[in-house]
Each structure stands twice: as C-alpha cells, then as structure tokens.
C-alpha positions as CSV (number, residue, x, y, z in Angstrom):
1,X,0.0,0.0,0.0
2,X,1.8,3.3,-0.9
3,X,0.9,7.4,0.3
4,X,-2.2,7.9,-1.9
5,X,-3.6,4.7,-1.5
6,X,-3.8,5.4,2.5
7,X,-4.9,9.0,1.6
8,X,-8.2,7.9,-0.2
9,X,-8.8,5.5,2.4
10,X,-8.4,8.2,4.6
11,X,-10.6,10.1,2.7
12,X,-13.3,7.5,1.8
13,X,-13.4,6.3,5.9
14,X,-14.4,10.2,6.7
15,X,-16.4,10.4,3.9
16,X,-18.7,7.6,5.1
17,X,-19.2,8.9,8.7
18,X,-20.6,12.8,7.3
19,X,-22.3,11.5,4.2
20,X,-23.7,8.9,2.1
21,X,-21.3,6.8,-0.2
22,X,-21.7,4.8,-3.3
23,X,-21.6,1.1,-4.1
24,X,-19.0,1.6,-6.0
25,X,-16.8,4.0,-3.3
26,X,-18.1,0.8,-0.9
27,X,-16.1,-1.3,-2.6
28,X,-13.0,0.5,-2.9
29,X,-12.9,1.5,0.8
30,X,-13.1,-2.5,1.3
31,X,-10.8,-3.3,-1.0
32,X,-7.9,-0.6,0.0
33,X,-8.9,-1.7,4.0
34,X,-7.5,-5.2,2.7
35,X,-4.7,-3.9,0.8
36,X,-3.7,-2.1,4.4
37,X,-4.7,-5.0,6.7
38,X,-2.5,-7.4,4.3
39,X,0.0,-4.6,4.3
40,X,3.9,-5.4,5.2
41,X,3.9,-2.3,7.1
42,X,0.9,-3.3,8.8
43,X,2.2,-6.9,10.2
44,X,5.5,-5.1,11.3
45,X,3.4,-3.3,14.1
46,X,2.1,-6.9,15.2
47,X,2.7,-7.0,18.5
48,X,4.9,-3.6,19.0
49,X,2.3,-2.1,20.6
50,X,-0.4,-3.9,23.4
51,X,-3.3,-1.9,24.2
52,X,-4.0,-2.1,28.2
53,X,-7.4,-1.2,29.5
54,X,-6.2,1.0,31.8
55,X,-10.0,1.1,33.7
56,X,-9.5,-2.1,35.2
C-alpha cells in the first residue's frame, strides 16, 4: 500500500461517517482496507504495541 492509497482511504473512511457513499466508493474502501490490513507495514506493528485497558 503506498501514500495515496492510504490517503483515499483516509478520505473515503471520513467520507462515510458525514455522508452517504456509493456502491461503487463501498467497494473501494473494502478493497484498499484489505490492501492495508494485508499490508507489510501493517504486520510489522504486530505485537509492537499492546493496548492495556487502563480502567481495570
């Protein structure tokens, strides 16, 4: 996944929570979310960082 790639799903994720999107901009959002979560970048992270609940 390169810059503009995570820039339109950037874009499309805000996009969706003020306004309505299209079937077709649906699609794209899912398909660039599996690009990222398949992303090398991504799987480096795994395991860096270990979210606490900090309530308990």
């Amino acid at each position: 996944m390169n810059q503009i790639d995570l820039e339109r799903l950037n874009s499309l994720s805000e996009k969706a929570l003020v306004e309505t999107v299209s079937k077709d901009e649906l699609d794209e959002f899912k398909n660039l979310l599996d690009a990222w979560s398949n992303s090398t970048e991504l799987n480096l992270l795994q395991g860096f960082y270990l979210h606490r609940n900090l309530s308990q």
